[in-house]
C-alpha positions, 0 to 999 in steps of 0.5 A, a space after each residue: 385466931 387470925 381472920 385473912 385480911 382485906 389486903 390478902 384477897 384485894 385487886 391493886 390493879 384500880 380503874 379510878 377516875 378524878 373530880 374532873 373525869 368527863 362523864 363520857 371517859 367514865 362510861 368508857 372506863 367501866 365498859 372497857 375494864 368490864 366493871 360495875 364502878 369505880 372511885 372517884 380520887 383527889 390528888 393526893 390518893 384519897 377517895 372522895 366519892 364512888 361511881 356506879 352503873 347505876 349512877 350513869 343510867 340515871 341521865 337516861 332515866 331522868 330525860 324528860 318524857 316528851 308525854 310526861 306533864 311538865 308539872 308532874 317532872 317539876 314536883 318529883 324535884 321536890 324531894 331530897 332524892 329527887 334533887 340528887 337525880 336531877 343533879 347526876 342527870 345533869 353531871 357532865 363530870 366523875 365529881 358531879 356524878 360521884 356519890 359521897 361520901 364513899 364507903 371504904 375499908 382498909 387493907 388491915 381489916 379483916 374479910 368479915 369486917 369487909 362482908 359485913 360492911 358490903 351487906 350493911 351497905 348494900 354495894 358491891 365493892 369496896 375501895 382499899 385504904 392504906 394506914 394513911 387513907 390512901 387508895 391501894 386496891 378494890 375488893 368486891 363480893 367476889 374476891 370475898 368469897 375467895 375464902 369459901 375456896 379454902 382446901 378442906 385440909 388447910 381449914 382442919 389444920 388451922 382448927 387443930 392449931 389456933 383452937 386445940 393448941 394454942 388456945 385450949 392447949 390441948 393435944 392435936 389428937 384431943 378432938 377428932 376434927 373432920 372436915 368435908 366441903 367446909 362443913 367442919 365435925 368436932 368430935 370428942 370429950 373434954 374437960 369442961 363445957 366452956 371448952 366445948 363452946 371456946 371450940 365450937 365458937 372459934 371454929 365458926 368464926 374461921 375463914 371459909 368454914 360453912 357450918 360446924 357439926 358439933 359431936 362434942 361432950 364434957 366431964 364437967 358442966 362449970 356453966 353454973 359455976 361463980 366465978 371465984 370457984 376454983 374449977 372455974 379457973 383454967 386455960 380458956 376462961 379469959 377467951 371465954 369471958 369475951 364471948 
């Protein structure tokens, strides 16, 4: 089974900025391209750092409140965080305002890597390496979720060949395999009860699948089996044991 990669839902058309960009030019490229941030490069094309909107607003944030004692503005510099915003609120360049070091993908990971990543992190975007670590393309939370777009037929295709097929080596008519809203039905009886979690497990993972109903039933239970017996032995049981 093959998740959609990274580089197969990406945007190469990337609005980038320089260690030297001016703060200014920075502002301007977001609000003119209607963007949230941007990657900061060096000269060879790699990413160095990353720019947000909220990057920007913290000059805003940090001006001093003419009302505000000057002691209470001096001690919030005390803290690491503290001296990070100061720094940004005083950045007149792309690098002084960057943050770093940048949280990245490549274009050969898979859509879920990149889900989880953006999750993990907490960001809205992502910069797209190549094998060589080079910037070429930008993904977001929404070009991710480009695979819940995924007509019902193609996915009930995809469980037919890479779960009943290829991997249980079954007829396509073993299961009955229904499909309505990405909402997947399997249906059915099989051999073992291995072969019925293979194929629940497989399912869930597939790109664009929102839930999987599982009607299935087997002849055999070989879950208490050892693994030298013989029964255990079949089509499934090295996918099984990587469970």
């Amino acid at each position: 089974m093959k998740h959609n990669k990274v580089g197969s839902v990406m945007s190469t058309d990337v609005v980038r900025a320089a260690y030297g960009t001016p703060f200014k030019e920075v502002a301007r490229l977001l609000g003119e391209h209607r963007i949230s941030g941007l990657p900061v490069v060096n000269e060879d094309d790699r990413v160095i750092g990353v720019i947000s909107e909220s990057d920007l607003l913290v000059r805003q944030a940090e001006t001093p409140d003419p009302y505000e004692p000057r002691k209470r503005s001096w001690f919030a510099r005390l803290t690491r965080e503290g001296r990070t915003l100061a720094a940004k609120a005083e950045a007149r360049t792309a690098g002084q305002l960057m943050t770093e070091p940048p949280i990245t993908v490549h274009a050969d990971d898979t859509i879920v890597e990149a889900a989880r990543t953006m999750a993990r992190n907490r960001v809205e975007r992502l910069p797209v390496l190549d094998e060589e670590d080079r910037l070429v393309g930008i993904v977001t939370r929404r070009d991710l979720l480009k695979v819940f777009l995924r007509p019902d037929s193609e996915i009930r295709a995809e469980v037919v060949d890479e779960v009943l097929v290829r991997t249980l080596w079954l007829p396509p008519h073993a299961v009955n395999v229904s499909v309505t809203e990405g909402v997947v039905t399997l249906t059915g009886q099989l051999e073992r009860k291995s072969e019925t979690e293979i194929a629940v497990s497989m399912t869930r993972q597939m790109d664009g699948v929102v839930a999987v109903v599982d009607h299935l039933t087997h002849r055999l239970d070989d879950s208490r089996l050892r693994p030298d017996e013989p029964a255990l032995h079949g089509i499934a049981d090295d996918w099984l044991r990587k469970l």
